[in-house]
N, CA, C and O atoms as CSV, one atom per row, in Angstrom:
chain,resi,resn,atom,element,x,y,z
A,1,UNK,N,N,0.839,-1.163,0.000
A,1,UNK,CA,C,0.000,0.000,0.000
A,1,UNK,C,C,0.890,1.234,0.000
A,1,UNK,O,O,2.031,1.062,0.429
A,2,UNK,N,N,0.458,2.779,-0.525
A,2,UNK,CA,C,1.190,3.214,-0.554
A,2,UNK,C,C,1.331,4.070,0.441
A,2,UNK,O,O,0.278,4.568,0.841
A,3,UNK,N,N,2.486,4.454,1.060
A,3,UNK,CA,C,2.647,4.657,2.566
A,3,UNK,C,C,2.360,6.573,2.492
A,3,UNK,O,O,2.292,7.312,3.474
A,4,UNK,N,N,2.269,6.877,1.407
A,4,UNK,CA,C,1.648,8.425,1.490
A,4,UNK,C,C,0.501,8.818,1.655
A,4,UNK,O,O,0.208,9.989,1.895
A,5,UNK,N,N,-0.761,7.338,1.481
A,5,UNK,CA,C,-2.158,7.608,1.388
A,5,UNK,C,C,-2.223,6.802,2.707
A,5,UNK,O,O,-1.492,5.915,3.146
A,6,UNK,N,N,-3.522,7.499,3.278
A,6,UNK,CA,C,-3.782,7.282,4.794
A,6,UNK,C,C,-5.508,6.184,4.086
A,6,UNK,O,O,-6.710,6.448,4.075
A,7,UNK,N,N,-4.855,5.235,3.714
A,7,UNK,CA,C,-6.370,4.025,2.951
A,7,UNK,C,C,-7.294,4.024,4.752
A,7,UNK,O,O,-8.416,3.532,4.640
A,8,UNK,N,N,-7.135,4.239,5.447
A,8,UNK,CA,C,-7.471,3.269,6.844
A,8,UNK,C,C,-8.778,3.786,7.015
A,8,UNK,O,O,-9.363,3.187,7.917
A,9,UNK,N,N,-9.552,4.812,6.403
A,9,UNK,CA,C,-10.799,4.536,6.947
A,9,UNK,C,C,-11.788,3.951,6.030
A,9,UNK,O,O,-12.956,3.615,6.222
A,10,UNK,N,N,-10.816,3.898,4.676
A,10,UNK,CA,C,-11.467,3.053,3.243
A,10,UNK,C,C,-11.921,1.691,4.109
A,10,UNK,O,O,-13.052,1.213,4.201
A,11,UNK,N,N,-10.699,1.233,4.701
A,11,UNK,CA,C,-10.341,-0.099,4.931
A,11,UNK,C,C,-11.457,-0.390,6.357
A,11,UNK,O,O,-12.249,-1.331,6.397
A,12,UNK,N,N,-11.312,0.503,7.300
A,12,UNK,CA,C,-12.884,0.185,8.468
A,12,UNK,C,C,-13.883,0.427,8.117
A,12,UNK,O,O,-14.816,0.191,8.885
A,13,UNK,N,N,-14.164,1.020,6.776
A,13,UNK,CA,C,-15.720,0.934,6.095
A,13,UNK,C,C,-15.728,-0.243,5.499
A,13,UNK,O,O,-16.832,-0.782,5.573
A,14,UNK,N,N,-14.899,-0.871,4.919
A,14,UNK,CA,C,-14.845,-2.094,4.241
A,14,UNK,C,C,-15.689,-3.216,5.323
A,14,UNK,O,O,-16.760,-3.822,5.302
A,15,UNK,N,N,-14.417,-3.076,6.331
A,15,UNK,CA,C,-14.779,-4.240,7.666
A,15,UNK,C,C,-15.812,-4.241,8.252
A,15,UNK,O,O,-16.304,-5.230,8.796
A,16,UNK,N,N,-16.279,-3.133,8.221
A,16,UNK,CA,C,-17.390,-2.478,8.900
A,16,UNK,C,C,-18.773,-3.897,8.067
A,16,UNK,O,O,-19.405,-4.879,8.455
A,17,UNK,N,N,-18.657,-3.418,7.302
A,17,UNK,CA,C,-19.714,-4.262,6.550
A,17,UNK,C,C,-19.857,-5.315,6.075
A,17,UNK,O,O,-20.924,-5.884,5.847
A,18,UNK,N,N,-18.938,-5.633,5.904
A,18,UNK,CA,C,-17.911,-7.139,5.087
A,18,UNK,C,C,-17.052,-7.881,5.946
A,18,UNK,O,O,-16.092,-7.278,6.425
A,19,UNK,N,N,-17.247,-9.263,6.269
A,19,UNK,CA,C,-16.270,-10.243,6.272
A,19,UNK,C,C,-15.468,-10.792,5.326
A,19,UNK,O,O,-15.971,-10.835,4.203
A,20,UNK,N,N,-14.093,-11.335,5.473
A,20,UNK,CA,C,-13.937,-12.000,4.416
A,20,UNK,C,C,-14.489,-13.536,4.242
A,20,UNK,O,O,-14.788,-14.072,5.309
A,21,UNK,N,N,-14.670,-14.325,3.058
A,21,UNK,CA,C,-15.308,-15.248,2.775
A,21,UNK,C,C,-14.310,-16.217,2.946
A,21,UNK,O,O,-13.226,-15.844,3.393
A,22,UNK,N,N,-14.512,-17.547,2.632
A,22,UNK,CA,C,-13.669,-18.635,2.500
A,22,UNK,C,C,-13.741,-19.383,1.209
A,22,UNK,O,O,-12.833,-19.929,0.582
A,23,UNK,N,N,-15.496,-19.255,0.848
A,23,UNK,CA,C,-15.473,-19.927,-0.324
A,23,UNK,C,C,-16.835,-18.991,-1.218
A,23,UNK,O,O,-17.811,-18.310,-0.903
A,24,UNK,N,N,-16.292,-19.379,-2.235
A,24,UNK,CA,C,-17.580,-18.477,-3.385
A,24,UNK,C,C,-18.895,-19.168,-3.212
A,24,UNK,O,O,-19.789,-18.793,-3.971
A,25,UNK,N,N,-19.133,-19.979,-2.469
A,25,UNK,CA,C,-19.920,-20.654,-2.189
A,25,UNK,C,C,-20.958,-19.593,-0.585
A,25,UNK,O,O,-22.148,-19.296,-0.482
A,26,UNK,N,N,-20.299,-19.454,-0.068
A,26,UNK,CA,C,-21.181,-18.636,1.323
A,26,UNK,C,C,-20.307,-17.011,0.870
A,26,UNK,O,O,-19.985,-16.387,1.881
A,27,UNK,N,N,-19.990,-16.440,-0.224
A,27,UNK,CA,C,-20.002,-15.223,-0.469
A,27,UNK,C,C,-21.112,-14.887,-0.493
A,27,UNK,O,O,-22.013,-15.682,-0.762
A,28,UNK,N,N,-21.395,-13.180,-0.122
A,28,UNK,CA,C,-22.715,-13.065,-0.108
A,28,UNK,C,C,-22.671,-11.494,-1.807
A,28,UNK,O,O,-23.542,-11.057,-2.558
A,29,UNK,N,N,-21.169,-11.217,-1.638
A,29,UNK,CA,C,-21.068,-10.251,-2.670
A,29,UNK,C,C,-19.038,-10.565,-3.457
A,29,UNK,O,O,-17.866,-10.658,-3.091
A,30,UNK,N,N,-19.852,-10.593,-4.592
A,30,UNK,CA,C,-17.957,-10.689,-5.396
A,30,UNK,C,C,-17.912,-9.340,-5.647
A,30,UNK,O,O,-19.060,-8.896,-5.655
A,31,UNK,N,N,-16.910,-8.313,-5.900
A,31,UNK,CA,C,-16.841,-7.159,-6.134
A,31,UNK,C,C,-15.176,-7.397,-6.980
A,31,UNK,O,O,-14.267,-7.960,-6.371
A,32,UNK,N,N,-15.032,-6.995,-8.097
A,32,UNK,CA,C,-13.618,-6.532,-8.769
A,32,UNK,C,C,-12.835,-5.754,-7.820
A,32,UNK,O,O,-13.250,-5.122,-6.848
A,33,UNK,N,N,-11.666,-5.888,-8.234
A,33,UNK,CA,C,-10.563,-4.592,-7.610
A,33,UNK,C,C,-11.182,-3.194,-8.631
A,33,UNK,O,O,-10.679,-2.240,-8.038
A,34,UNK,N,N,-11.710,-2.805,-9.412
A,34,UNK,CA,C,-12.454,-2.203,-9.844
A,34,UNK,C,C,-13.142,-1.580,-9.776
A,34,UNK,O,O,-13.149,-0.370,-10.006
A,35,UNK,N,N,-14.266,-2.568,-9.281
A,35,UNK,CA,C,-15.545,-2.017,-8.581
A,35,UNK,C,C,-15.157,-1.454,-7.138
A,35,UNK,O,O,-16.112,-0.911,-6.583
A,36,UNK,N,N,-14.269,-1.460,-6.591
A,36,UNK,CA,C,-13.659,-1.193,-5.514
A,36,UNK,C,C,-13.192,0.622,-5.740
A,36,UNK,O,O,-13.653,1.688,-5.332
A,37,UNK,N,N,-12.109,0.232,-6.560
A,37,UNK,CA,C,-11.232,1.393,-6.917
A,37,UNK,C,C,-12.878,2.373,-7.213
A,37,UNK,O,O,-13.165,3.198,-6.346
A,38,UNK,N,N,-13.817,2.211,-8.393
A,38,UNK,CA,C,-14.718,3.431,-8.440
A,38,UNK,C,C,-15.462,3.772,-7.308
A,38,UNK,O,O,-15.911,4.918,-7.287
A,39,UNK,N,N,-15.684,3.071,-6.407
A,39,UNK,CA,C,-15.910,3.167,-5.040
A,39,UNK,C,C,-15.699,4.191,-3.993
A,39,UNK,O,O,-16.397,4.863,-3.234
A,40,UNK,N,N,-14.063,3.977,-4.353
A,40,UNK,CA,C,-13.509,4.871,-3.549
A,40,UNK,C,C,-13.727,6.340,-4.126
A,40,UNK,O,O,-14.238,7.371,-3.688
A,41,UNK,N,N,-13.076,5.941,-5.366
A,41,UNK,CA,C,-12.614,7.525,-5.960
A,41,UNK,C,C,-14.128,8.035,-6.143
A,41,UNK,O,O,-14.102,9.258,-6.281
A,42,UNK,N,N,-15.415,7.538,-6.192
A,42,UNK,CA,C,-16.446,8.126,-6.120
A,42,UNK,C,C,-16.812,9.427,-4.877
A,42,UNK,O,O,-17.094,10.623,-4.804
A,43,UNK,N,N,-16.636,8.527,-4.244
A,43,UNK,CA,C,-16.884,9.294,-2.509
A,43,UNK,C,C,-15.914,10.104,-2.336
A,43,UNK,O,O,-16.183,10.917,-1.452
A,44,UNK,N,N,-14.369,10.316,-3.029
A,44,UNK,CA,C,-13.805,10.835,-2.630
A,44,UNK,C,C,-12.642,10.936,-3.901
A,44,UNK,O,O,-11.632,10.247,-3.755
A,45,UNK,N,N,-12.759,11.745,-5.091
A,45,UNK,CA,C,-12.326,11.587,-6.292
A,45,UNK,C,C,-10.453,12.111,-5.818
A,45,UNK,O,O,-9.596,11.910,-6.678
A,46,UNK,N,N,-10.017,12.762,-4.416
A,46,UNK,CA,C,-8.964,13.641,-4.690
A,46,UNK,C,C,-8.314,12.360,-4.269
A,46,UNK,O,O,-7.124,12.451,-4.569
A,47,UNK,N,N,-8.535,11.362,-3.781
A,47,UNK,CA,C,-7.998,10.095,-3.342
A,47,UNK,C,C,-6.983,9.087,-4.227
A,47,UNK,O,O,-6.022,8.418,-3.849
A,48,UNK,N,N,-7.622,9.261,-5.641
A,48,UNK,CA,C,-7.210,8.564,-6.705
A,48,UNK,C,C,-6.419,7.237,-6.310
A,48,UNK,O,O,-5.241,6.885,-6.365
A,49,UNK,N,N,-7.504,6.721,-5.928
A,49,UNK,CA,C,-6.599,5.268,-5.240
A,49,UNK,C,C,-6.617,4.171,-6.924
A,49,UNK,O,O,-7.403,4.103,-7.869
A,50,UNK,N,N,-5.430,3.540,-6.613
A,50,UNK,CA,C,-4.706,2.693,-7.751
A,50,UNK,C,C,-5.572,1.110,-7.402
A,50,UNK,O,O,-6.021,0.613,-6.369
A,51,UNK,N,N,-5.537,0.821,-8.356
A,51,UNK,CA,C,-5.445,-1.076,-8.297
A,51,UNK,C,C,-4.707,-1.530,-7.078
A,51,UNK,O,O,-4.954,-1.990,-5.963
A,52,UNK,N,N,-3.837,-1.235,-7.703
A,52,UNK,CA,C,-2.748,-2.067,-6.798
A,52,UNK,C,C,-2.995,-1.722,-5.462
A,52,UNK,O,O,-3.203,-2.672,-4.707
A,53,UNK,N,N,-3.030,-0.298,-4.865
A,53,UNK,CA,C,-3.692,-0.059,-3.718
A,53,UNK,C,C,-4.543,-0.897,-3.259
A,53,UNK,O,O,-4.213,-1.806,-2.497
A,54,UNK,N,N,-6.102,-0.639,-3.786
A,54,UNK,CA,C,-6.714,-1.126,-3.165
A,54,UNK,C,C,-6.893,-2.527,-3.066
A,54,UNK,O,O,-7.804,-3.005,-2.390
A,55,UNK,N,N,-5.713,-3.527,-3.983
A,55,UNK,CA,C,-5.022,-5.268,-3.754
A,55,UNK,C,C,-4.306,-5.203,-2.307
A,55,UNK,O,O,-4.272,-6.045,-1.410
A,56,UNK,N,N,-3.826,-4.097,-2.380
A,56,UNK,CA,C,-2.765,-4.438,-1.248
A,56,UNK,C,C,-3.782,-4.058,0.117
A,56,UNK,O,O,-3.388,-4.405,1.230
A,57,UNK,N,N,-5.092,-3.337,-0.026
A,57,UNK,CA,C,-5.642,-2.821,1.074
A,57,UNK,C,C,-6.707,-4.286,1.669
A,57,UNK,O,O,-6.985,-4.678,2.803
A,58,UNK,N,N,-6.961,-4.626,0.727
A,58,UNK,CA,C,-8.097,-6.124,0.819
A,58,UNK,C,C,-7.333,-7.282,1.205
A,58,UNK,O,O,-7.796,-8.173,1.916
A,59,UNK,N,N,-6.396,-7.274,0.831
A,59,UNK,CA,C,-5.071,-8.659,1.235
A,59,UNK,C,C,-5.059,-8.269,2.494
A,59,UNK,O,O,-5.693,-9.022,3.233
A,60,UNK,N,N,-4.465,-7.179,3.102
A,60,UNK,CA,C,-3.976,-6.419,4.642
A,60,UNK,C,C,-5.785,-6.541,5.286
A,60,UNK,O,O,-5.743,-6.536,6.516
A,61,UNK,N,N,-7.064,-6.630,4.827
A,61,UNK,CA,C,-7.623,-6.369,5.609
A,61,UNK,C,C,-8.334,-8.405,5.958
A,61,UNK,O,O,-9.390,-8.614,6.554
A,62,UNK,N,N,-7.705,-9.191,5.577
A,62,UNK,CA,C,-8.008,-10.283,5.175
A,62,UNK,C,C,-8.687,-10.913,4.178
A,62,UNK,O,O,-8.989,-12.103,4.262
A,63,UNK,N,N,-8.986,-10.152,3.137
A,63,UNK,CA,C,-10.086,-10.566,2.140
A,63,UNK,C,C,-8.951,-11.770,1.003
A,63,UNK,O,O,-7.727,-11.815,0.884
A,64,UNK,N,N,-9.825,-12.419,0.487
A,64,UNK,CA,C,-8.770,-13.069,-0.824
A,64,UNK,C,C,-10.369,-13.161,-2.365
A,64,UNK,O,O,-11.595,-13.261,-2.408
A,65,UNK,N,N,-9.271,-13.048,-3.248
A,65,UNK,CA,C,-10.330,-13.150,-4.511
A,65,UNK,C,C,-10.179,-14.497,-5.230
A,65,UNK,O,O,-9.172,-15.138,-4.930
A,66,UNK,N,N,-10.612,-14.772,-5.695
A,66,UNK,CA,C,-10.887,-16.281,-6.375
A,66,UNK,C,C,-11.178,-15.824,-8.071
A,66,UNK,O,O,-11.664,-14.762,-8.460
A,67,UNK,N,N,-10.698,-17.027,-8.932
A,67,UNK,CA,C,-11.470,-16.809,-10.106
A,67,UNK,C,C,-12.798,-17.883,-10.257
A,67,UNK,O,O,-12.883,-19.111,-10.256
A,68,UNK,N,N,-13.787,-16.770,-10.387
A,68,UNK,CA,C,-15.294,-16.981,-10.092
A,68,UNK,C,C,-15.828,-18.215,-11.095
A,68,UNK,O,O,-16.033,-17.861,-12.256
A,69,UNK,N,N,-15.972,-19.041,-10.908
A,69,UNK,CA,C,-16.689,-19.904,-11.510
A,69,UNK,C,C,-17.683,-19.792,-11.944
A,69,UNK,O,O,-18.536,-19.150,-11.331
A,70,UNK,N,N,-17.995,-20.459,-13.353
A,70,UNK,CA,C,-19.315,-19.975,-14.434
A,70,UNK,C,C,-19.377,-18.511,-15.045
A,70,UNK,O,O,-20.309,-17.801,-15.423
A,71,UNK,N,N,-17.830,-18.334,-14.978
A,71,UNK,CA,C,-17.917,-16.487,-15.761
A,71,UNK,C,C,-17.131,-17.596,-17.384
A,71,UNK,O,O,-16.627,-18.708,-17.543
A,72,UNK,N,N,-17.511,-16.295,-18.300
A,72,UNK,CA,C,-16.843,-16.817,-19.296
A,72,UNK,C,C,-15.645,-15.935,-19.386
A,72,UNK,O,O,-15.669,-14.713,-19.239
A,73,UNK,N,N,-14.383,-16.809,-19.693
A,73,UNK,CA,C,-13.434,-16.289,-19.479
A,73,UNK,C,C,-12.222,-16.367,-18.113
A,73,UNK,O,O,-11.868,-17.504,-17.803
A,74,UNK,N,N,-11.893,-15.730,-17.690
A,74,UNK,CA,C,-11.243,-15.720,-16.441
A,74,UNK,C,C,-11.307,-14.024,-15.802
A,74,UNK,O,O,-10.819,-12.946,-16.143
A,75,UNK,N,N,-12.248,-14.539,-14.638
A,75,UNK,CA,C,-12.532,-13.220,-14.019
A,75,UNK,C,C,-12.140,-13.210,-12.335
A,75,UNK,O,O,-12.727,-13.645,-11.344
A,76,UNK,N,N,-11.245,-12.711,-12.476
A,76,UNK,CA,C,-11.062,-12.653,-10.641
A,76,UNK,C,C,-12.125,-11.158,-9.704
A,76,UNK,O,O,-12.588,-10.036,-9.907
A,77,UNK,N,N,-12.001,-12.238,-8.641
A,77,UNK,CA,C,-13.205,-11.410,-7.602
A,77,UNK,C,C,-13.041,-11.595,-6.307
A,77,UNK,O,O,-12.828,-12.730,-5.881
A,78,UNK,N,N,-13.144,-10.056,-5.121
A,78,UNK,CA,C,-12.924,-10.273,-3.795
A,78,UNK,C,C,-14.200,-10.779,-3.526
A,78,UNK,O,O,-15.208,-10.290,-4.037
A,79,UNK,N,N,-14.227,-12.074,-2.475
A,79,UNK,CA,C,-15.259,-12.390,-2.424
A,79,UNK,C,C,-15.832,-12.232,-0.626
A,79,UNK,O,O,-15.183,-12.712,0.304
A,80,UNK,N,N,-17.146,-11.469,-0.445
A,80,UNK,CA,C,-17.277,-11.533,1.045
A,80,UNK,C,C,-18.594,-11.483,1.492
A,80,UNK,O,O,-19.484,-11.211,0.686
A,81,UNK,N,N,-18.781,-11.647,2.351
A,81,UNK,CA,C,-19.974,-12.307,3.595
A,81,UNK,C,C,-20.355,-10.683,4.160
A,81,UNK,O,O,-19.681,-10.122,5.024
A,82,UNK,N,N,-21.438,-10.126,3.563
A,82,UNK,CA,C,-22.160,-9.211,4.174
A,82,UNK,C,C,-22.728,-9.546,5.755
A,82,UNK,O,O,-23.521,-10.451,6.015
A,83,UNK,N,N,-22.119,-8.577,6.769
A,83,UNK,CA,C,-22.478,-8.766,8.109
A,83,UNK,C,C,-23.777,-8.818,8.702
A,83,UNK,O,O,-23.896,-8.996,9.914
């Protein structure tokens, strides 16, 4: 993560709402690093948080992504358990 951006209250809104999952099976939401990143920079465009950021913010907060089964193609996804 990058040590100039203060991610940490991205990251307790995350937790706040979200567990991480174990299996795509009791996920209750898949979300892209993507759908993540417009997320952020929505609520808060001066943020301009990166990919890679917000990989390194979901790894650090325990989350892991899987490639989703029954997509066509190969699609990776954080997968998690709405609280």
């Amino acid at each position: 993560m990058n040590s100039t951006k203060n991610l940490s209250d991205y990251k307790q809104a995350i937790t706040e709402r979200y567990a991480p999952a174990r299996t795509v099976e009791e996920s209750t939401h898949r979300l892209s690093t993507e759908e993540i990143c417009a997320a952020i920079n929505k609520i808060n465009p001066g943020v301009d948080i990166s990919a890679s950021e917000v990989y390194d913010l979901m790894k650090s907060a325990g989350f892991r992504f899987v490639a989703v089964p029954g997509t066509i193609g190969l699609q990776f996804k954080w997968i998690l358990i709405e609280k």
